[in-house]
N, C-alpha and C positions, 0 to 999 in steps of 0.2 A: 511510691510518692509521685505524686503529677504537678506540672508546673504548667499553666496557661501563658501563651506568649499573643499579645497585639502586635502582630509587626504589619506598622504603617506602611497604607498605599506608597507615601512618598520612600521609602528606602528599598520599596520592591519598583518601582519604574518613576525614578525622578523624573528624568526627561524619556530618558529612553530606558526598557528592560536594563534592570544592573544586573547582565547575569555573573560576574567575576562576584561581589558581593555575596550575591544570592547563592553561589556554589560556597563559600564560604562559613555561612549560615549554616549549610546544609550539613558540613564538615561536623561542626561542633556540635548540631544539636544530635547528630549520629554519633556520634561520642559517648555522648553522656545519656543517649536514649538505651546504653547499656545497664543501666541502675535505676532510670526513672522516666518516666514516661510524659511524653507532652502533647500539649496542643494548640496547635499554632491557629489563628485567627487571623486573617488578612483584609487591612484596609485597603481602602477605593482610592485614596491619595488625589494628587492632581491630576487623573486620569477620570474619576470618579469626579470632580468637579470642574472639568473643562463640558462636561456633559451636562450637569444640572445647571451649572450657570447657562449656559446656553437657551435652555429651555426657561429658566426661571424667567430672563428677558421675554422670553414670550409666556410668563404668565402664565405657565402649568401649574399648577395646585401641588403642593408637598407633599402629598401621598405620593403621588406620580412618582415624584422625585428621588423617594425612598425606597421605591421600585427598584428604579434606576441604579440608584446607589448598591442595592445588594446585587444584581446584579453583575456589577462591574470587581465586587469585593470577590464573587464567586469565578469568576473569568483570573483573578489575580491567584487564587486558590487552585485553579485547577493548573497555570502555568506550575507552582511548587509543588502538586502533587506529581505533575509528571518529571518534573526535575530530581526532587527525590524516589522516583520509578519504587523497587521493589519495598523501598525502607517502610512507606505508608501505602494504608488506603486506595484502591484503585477508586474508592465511591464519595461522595462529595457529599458530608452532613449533612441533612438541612431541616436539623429540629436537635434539642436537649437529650432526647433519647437515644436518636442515630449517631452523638457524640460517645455516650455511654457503649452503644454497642461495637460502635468502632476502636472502643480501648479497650475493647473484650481483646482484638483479635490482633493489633498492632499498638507499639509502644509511640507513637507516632502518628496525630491526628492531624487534618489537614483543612481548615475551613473557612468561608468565606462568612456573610453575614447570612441568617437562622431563618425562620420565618419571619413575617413584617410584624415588627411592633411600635407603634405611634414615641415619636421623640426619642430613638435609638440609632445607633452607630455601631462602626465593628468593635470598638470600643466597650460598650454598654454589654453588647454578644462575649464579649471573652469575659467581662465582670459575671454577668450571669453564668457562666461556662466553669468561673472557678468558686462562684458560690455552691455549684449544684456541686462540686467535686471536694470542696472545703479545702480548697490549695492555696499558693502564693500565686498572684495576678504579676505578669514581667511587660511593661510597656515597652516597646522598642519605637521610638520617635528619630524627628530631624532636630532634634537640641538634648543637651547635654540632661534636661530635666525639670525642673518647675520652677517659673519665676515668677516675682511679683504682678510682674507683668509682662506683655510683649519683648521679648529677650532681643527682637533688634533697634527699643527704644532706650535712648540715652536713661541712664541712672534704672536699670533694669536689676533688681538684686536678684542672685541663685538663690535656689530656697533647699538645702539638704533630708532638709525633714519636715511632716506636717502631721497636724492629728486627722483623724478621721474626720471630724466636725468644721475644722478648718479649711479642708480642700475640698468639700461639699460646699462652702459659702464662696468658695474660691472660682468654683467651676458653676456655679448657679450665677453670677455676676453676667453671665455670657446669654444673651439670649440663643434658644437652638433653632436653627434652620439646618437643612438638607446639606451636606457636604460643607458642614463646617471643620473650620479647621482652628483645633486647642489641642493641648494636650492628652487631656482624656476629657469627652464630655458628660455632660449631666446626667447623663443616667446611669454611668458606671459610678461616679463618686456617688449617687444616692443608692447603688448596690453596694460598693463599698465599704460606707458607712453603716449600713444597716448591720451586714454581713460579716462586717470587721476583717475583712480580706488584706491579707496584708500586702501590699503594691508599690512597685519597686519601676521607676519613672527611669529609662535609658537613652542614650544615644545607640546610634548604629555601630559602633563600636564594641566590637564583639569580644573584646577583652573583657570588660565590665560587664557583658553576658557571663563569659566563665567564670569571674570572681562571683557574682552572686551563687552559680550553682555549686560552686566551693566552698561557699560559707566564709567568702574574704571580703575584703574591705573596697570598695566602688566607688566610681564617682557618678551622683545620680541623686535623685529623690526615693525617700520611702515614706512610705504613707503609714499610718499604724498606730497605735493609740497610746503606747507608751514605746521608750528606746529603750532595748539593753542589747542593743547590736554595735 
């Protein structure tokens, strides 16, 4: 069994490298990479968008910018590949196939964003990552999970659960630009949905990591088209 994990730019270098976290991370997913195998996706966070803003003020074109962005998602990749040293990958994916061949060889995959594809995120990269794998998608975010709306505006409702069709209209509401920052953007909720992947919306809190690969009870969003969980 394989579990895809997005773990956001922002919980790998808020301000600064968290490496006490990220050693921690590292703990559990070595744990549990005894029975099942994963692959972690890393975003650009506010390192990845201190850069594109920058540029955008001068009016670089969005391609550019997506450039940029994988890049910086790939720099955040290679810092946990050498953190986790022998457990994964000495090699850095950077396509759907070299994901595949890397889970030939190691229970433990390690990636940044893929090749470039127009209105996509690391985000959209790990939906597509566990369509091609037919797994469960694990978002590791800075909020506990999915709200109505911005979680630090007054009368912000948590939302536990959604259907597929529902956080497609939810996450299209957002227009995309280059180093936006939602929860999951628009192109993973229309893999999603297509692909009926079933996605499980966290905090950095890695307790509610182990509860999900336990099959226990979370605090968090699941996405999915009917509950019996």
């Amino acid at each position: 069994m394989v579990k895809v994990i997005s773990l956001g730019g922002s919980l790998i270098v808020p301000n600064e490298i968290n490496s006490e976290y990220l050693n921690r991370f590292k703990e559990v997913i070595i744990k549990y990479s005894k029975r099942e195998k994963f692959v972690i996706v890393c975003g650009g966070g506010r390192t990845a968008r201190i850069y594109i803003n920058a540029l955008r003020n001068n009016r670089i074109n969005e391609k550019i910018l997506d450039y940029i962005g994988i890049r910086i998602t790939r720099l955040n990749a290679w810092l946990l590949i050498n953190l986790f040293g022998k457990e994964v990958s000495a090699n850095l994916g950077k396509s759907l196939k070299d994901v595949e061949n890397l889970l030939n060889k190691k229970n433990i995959v390690i990636v940044g964003g893929l090749r470039y594809k127009p209105y996509n995120t690391s985000d959209g990269t790990a939906a597509t990552i566990a369509s091609m794998l037919k797994c469960d998608f694990i978002n590791m975010t800075n909020v506990k999970g999915l709200y109505n709306k911005n979680p630090k505006l007054k009368g912000a409702k948590f939302i536990p659960k959604i259907t597929f069709d529902d956080f497609y209209k939810t996450a299209n509401k957002i227009k995309y630009k280059a180093g936006q920052h939602f929860v999951l953007d628009q192109s993973a909720a229309k893999i999603i949905k297509e692909n009926k992947i079933r996605t499980y919306i966290i905090s950095k809190d890695l307790k509610n990591l182990e509860k999900i690969l336990k099959e226990k009870k979370f605090i968090g969003t699941v996405v999915d088209s009917f509950f019996l969980i």
